[in-house]
DSSP file (Angstrom, degrees, kcal/mol; ACC not computed):
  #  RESIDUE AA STRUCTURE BP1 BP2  ACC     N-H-->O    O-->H-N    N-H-->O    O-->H-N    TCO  KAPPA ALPHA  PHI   PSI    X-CA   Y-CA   Z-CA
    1    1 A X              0   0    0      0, 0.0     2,-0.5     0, 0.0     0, 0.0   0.000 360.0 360.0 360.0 136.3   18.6  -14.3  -21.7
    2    2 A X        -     0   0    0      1,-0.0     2,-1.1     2,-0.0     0, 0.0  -0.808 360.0-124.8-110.1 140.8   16.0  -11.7  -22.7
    3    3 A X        -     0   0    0     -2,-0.5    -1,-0.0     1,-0.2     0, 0.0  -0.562  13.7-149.5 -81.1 109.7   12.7  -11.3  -20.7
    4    4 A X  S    S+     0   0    0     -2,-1.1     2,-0.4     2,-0.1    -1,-0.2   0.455  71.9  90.9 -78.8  17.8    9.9  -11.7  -23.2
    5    5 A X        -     0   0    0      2,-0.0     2,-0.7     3,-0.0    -2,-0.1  -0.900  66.2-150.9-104.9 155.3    7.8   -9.3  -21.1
    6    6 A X    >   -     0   0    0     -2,-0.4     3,-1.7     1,-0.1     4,-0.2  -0.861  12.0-174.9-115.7 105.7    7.7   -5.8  -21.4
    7    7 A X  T 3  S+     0   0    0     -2,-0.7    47,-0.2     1,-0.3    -1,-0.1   0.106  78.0  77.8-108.6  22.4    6.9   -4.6  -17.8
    8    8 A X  T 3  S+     0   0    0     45,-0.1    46,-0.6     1,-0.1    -1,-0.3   0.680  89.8  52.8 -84.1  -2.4    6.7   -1.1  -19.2
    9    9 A X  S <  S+     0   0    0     -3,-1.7    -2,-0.2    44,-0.1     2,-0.2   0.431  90.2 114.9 -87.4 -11.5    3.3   -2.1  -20.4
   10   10 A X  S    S-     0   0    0     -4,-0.2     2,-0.9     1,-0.1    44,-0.6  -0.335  78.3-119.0 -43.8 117.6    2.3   -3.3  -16.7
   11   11 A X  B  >  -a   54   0A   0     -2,-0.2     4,-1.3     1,-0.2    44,-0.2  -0.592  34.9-156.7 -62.3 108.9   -0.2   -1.5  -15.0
   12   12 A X  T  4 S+     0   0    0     42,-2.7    -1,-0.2    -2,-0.9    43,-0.2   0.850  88.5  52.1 -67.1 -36.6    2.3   -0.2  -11.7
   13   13 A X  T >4 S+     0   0    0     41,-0.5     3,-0.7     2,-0.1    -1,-0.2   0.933 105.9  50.1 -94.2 -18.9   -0.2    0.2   -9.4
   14   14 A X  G >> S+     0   0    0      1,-0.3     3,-1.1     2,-0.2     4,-0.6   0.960 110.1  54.8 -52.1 -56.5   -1.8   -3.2   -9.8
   15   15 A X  G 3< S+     0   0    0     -4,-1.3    -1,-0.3     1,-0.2    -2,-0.1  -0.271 117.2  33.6 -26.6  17.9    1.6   -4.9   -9.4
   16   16 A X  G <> S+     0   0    0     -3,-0.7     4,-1.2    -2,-0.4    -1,-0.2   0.087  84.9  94.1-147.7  10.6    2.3   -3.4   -6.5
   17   17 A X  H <> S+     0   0    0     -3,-1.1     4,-2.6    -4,-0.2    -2,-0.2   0.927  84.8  65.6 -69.0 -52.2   -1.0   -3.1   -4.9
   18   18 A X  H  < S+     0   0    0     -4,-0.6     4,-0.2     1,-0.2    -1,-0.2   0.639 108.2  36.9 -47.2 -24.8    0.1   -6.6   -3.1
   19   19 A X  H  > S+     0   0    0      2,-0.2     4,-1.0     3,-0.1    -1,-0.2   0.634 107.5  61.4-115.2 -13.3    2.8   -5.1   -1.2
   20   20 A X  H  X S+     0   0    0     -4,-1.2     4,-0.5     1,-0.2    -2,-0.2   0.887 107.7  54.9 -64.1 -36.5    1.0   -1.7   -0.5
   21   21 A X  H >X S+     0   0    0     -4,-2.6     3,-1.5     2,-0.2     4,-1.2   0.908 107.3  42.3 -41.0 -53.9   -1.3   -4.4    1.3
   22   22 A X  H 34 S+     0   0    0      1,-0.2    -1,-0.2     2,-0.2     6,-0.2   0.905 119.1  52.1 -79.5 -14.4    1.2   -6.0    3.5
   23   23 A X  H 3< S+     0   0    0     -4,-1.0    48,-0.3     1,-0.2    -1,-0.2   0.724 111.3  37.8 -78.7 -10.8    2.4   -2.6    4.0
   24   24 A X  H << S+     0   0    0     -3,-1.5     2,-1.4    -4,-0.5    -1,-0.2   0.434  94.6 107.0-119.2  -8.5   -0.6   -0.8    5.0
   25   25 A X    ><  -     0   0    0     -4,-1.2     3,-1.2     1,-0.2    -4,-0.0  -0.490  59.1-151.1 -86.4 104.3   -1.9   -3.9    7.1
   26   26 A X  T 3  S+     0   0    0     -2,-1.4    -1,-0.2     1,-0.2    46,-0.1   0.598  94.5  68.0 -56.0   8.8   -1.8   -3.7   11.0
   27   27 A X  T 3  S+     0   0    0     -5,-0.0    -1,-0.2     2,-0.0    46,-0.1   0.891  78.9 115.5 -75.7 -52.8   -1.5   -7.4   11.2
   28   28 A X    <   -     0   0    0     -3,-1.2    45,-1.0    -6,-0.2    43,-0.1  -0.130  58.0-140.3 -49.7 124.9    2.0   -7.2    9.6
   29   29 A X        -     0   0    0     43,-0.2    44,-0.2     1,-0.0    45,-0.1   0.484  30.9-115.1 -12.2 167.4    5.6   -8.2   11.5
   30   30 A X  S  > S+     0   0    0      2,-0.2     4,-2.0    43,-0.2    -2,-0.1   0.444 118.1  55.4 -99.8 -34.2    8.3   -6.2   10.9
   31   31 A X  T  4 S+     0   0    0      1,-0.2    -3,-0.0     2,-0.2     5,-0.0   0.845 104.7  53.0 -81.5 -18.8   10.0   -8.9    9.1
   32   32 A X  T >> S+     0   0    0      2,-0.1     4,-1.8     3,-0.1     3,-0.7   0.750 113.8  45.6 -73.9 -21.9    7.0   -9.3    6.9
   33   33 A X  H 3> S+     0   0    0      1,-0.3     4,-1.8     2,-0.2     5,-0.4   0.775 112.6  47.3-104.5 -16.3    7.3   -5.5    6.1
   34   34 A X  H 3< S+     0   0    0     -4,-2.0    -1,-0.3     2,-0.2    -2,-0.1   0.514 109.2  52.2-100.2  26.6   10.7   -5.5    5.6
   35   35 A X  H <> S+     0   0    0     -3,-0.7     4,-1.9     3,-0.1     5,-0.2   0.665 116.5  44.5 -90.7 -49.3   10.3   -8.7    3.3
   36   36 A X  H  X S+     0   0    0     -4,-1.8     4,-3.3     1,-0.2     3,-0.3   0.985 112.4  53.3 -75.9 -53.3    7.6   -6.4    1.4
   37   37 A X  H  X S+     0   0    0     -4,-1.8     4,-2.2     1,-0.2    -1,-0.2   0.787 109.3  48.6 -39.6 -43.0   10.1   -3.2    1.5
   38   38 A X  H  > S+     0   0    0     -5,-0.4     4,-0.8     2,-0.2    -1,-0.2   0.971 102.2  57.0 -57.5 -55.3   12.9   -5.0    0.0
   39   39 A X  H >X S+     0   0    0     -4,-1.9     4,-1.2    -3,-0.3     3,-0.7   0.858 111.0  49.1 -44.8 -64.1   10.9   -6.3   -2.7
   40   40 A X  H >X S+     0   0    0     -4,-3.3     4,-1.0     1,-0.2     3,-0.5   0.891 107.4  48.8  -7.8 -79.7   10.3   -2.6   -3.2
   41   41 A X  H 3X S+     0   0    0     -4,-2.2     4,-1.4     1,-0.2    -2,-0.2   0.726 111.4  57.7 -56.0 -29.9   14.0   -1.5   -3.1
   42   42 A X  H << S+     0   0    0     -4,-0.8     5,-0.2    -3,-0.7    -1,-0.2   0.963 103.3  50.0 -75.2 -44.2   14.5   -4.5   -5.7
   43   43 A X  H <<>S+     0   0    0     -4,-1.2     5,-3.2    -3,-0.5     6,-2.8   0.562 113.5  42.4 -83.8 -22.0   12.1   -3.2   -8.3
   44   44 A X  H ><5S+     0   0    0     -4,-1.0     3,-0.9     3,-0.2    -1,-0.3   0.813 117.3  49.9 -81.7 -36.4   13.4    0.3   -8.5
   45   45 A X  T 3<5S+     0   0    0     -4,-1.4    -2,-0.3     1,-0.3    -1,-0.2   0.310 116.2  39.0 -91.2  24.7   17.1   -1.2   -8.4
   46   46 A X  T 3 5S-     0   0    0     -3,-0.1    -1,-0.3     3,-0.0    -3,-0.2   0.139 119.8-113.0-129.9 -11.4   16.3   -4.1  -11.6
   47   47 A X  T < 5S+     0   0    0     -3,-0.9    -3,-0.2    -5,-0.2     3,-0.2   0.995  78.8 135.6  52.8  73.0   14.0   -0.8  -13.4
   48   48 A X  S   <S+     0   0    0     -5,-3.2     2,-0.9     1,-0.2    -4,-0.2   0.697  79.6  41.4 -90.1 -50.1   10.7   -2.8  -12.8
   49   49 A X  S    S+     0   0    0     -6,-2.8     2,-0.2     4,-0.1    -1,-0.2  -0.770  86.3 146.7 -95.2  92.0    9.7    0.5  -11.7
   50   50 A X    >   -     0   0    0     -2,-0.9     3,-1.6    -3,-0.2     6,-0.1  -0.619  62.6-100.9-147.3 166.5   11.2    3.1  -14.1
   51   51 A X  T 3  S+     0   0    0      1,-0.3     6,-0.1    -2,-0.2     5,-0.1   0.419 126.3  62.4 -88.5  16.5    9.7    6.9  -15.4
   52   52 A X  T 3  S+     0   0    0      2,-0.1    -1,-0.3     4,-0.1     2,-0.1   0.397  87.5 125.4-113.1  18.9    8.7    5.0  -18.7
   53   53 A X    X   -     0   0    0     -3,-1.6     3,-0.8     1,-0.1     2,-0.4  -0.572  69.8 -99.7 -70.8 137.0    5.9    2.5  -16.1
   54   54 A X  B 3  S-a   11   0A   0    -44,-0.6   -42,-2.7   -46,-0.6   -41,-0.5  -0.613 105.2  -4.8  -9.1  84.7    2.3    2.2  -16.8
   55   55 A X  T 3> S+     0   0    0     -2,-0.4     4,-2.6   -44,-0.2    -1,-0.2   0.846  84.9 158.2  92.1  37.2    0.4    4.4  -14.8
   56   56 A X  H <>  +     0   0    0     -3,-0.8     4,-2.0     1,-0.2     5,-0.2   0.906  66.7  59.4 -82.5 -45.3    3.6    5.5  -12.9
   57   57 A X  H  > S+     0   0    0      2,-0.2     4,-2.2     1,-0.2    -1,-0.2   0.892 108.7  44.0 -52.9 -40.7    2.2    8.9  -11.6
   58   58 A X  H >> S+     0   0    0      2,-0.2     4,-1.7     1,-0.1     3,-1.0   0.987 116.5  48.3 -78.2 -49.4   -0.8    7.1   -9.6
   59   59 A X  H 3X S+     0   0    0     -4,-2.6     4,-3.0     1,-0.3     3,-0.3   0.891 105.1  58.9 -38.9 -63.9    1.9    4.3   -8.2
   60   60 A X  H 3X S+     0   0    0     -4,-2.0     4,-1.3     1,-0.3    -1,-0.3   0.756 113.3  38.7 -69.7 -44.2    4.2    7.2   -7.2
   61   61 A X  H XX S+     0   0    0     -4,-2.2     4,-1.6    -3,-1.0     3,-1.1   0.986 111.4  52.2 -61.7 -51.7    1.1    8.5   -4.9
   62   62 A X  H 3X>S+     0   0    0     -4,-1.7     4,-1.7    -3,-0.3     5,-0.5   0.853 117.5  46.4 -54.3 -46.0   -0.1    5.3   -3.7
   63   63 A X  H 3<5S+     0   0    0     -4,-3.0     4,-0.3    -5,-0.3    -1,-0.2   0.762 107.7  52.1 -66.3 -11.0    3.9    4.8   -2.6
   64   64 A X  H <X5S+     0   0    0     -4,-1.3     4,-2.5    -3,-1.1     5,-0.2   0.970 111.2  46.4 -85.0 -47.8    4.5    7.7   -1.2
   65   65 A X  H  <5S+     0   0    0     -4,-1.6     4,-0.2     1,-0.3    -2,-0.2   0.464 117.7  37.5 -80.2  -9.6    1.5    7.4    1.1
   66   66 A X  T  <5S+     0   0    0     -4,-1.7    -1,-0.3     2,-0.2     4,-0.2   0.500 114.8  58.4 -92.1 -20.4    1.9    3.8    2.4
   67   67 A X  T >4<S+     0   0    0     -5,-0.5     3,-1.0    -4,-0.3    -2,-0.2   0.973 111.6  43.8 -59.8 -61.4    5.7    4.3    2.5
   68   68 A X  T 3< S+     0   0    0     -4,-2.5    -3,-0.2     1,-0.3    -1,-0.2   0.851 117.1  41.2 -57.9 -51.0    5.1    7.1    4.7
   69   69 A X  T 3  S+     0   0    0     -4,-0.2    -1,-0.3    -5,-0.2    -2,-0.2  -0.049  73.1 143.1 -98.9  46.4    3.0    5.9    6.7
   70   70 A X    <   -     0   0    0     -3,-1.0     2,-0.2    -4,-0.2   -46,-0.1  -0.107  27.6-171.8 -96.0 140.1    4.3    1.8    7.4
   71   71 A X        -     0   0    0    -48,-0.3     2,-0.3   -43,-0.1   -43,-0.1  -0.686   5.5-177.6-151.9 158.2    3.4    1.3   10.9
   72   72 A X        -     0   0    0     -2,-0.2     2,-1.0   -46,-0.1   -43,-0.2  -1.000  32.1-111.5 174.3  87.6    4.7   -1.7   11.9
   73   73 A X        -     0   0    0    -45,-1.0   -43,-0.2    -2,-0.3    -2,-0.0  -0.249  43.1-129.3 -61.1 118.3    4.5   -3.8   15.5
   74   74 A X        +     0   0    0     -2,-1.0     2,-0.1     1,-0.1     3,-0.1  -0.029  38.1 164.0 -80.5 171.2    8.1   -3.6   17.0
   75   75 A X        +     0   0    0      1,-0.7    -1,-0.1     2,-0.0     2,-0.1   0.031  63.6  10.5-134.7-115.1    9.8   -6.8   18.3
   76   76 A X     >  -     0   0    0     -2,-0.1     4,-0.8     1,-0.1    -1,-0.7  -0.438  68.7-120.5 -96.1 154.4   13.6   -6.2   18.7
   77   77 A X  T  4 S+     0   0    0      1,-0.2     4,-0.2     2,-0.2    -1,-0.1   0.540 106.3  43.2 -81.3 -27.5   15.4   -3.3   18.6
   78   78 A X  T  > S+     0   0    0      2,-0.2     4,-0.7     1,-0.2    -1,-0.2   0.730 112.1  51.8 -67.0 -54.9   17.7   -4.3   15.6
   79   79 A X  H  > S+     0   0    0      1,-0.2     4,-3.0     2,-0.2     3,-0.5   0.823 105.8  50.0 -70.6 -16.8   15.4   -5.7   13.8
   80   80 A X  H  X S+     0   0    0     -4,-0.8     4,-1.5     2,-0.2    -1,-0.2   0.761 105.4  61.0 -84.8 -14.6   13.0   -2.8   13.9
   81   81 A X  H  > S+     0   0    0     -3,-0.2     4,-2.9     1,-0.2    -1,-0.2   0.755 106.3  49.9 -69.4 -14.6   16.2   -0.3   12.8
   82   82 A X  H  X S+     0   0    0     -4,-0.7     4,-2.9    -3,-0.5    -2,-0.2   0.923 109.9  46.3 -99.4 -42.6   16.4   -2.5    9.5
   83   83 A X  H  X S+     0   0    0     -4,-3.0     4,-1.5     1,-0.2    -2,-0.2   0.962 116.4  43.8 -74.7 -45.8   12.7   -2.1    8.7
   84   84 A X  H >X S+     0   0    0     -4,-1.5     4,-1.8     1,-0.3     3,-0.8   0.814 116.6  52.4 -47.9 -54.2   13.0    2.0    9.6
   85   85 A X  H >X S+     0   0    0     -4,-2.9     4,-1.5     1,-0.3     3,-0.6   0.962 110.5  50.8 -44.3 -73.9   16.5    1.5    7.2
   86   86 A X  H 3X S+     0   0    0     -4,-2.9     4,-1.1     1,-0.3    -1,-0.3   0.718 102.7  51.5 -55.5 -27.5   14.3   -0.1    4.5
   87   87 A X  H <X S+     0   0    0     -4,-1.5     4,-1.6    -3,-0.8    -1,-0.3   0.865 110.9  54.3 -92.8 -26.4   11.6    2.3    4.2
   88   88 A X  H <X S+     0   0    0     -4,-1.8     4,-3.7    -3,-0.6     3,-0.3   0.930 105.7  48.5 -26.3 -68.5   14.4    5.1    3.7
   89   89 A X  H  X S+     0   0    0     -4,-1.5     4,-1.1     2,-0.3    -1,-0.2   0.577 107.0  54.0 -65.0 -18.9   16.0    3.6    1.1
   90   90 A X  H  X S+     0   0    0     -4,-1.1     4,-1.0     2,-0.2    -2,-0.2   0.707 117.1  46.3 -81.0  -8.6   12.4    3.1   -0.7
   91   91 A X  H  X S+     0   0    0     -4,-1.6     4,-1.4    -3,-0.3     3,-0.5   0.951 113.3  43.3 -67.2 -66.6   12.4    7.0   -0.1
   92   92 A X  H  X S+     0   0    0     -4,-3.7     4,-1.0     1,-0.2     3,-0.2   0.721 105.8  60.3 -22.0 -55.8   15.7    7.3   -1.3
   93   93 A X  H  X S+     0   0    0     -4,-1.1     4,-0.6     1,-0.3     6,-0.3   0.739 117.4  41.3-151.1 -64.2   14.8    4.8   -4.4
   94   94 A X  H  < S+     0   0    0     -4,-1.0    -1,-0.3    -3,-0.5     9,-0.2   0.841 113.1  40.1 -34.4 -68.3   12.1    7.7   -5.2
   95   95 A X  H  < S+     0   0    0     -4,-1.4    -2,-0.2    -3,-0.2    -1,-0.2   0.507 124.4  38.0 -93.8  -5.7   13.2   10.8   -4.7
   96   96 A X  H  < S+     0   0    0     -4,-1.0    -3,-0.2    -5,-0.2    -1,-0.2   0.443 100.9  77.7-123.1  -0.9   16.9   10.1   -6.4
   97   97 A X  S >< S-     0   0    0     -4,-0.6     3,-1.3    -5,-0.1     4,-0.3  -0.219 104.5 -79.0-108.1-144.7   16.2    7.9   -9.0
   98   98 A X  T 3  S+     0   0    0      1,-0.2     3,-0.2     2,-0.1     4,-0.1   0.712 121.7  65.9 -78.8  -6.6   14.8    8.5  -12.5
   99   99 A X  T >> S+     0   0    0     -6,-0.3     4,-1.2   -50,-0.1     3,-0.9   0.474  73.9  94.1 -87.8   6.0   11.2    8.7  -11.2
  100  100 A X  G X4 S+     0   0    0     -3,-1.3     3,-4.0     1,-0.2    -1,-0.1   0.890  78.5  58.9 -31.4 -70.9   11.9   11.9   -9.2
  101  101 A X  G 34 S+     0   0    0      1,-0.4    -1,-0.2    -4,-0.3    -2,-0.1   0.448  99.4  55.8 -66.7 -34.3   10.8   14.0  -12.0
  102  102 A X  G <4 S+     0   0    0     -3,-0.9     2,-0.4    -4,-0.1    -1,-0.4   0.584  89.9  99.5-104.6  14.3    7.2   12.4  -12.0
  103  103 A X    <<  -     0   0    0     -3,-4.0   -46,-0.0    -4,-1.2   -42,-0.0  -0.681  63.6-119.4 -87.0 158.2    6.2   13.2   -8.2
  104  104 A X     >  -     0   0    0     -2,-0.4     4,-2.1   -47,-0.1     5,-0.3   0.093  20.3-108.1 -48.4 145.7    4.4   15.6   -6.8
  105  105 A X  H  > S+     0   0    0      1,-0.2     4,-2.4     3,-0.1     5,-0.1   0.976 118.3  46.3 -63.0 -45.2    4.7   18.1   -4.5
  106  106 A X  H  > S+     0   0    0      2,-0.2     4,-2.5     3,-0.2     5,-0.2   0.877 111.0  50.7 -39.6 -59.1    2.7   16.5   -1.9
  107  107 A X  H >> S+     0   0    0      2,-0.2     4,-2.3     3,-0.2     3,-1.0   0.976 108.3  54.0 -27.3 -82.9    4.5   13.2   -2.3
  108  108 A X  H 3X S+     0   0    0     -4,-2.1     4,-0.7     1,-0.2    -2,-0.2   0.835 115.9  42.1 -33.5 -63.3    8.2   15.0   -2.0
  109  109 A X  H 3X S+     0   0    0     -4,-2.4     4,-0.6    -5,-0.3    -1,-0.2   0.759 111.7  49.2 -65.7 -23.6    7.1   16.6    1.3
  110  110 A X  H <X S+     0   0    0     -4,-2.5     4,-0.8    -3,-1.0    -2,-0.2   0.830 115.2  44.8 -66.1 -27.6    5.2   13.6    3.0
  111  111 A X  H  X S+     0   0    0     -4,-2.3     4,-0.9     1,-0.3    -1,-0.2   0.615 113.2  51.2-102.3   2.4    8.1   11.1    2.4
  112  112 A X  H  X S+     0   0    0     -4,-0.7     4,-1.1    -5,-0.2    -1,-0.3   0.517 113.2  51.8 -98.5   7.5   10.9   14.0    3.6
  113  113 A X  H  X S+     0   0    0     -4,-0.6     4,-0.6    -5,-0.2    -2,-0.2   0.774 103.8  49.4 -70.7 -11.0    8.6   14.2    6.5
  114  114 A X  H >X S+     0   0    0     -4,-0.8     4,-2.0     2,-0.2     3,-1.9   0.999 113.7  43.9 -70.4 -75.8    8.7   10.9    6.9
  115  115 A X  H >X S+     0   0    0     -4,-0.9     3,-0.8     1,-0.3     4,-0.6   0.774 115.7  58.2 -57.6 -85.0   13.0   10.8    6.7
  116  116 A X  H 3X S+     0   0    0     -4,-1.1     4,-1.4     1,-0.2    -1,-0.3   0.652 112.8  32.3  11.8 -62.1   12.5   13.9    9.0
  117  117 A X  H <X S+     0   0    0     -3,-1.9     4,-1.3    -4,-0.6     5,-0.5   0.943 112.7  57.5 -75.1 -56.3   10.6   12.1   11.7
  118  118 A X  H << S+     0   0    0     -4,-2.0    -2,-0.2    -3,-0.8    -1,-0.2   0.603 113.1  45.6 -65.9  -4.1   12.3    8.7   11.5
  119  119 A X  H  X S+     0   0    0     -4,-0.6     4,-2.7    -5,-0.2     5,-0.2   0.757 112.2  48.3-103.1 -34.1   15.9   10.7   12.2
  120  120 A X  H  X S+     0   0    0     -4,-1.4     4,-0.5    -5,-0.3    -2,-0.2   0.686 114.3  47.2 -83.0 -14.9   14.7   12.9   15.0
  121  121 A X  H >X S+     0   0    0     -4,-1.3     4,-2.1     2,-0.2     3,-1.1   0.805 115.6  40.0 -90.8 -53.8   13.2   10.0   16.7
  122  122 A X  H 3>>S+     0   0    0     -5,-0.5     5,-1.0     1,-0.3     4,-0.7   0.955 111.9  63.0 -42.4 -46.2   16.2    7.7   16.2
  123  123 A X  H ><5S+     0   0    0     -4,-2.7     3,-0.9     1,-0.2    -1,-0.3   0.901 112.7  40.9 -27.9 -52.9   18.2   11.4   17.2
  124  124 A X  H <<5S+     0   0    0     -3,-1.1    -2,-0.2    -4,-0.5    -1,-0.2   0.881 109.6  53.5 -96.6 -44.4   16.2   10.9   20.6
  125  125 A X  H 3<5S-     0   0    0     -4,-2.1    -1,-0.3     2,-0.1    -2,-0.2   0.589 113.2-108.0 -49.1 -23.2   16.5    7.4   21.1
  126  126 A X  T <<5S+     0   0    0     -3,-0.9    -3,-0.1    -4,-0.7    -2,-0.1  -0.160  75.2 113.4 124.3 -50.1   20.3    7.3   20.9
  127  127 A X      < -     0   0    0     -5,-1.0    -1,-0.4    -6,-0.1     2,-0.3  -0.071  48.7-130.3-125.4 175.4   20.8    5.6   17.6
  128  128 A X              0   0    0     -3,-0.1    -1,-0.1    -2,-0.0    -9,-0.0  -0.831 360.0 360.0-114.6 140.9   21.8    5.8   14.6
  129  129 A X              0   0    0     -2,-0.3    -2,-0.0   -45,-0.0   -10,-0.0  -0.018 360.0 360.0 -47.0 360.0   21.2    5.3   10.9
């Protein structure tokens, strides 16, 4: 079945402004942000989000800098490893796939400070990745 839209003509940062919201909103669960995180993780891994996107350099800021900064009330200890898990892998999803190429230096160093931070705290806690 062929998808009669051509989501490289999509404005990226409008499309995804709706989960930079849930992401950036201090009302939001951890299960809402790792609903919103997934969604994320999905869009790199189907190439919704791909180095040929609409306006992919300004998305690529706007992700780096709500990615990076997700804060998140914690509930259980399990669930709160899976949202920390999920914003990794939208780090990962970034910095290893075919949109490397169009961040920034800034970008590249806030989200491996983020990976940085979120391992030395886990480091400290006990746990593991």
């Amino acid at each position: 079945m062929h998808c009669p839209v051509d989501f490289d003509n999509v404005d990226l940062p409008v499309l995804l402004n709706p989960f930079f919201s849930i992401l950036r909103s201090p009302l939001s669960t951890g299960p809402i942000i790792s609903a919103a995180l997934s969604a994320l993780h999905s869009f790199f891994s189907c190439g919704l989000i791909n180095s040929n996107s609409r306006s992919l350099d300004q998305a690529l800021v706007e992700l780096s800098s709500t990615v990076s900064h997700c804060k998140f009330e914690t509930s259980d200890t399990s669930g709160d490893e899976v949202v920390l898990f999920k914003i990794l892998t939208v780090i990962y999803d970034c910095l290893c796939g075919d949109v490397a190429s169009s961040l920034g230096d800034v970008e590249v160093c806030e989200m491996l400070e983020t990976v940085l931070t979120t391992c030395c705290q886990m480091r400290l806690s006990g746990k593991s990745l």
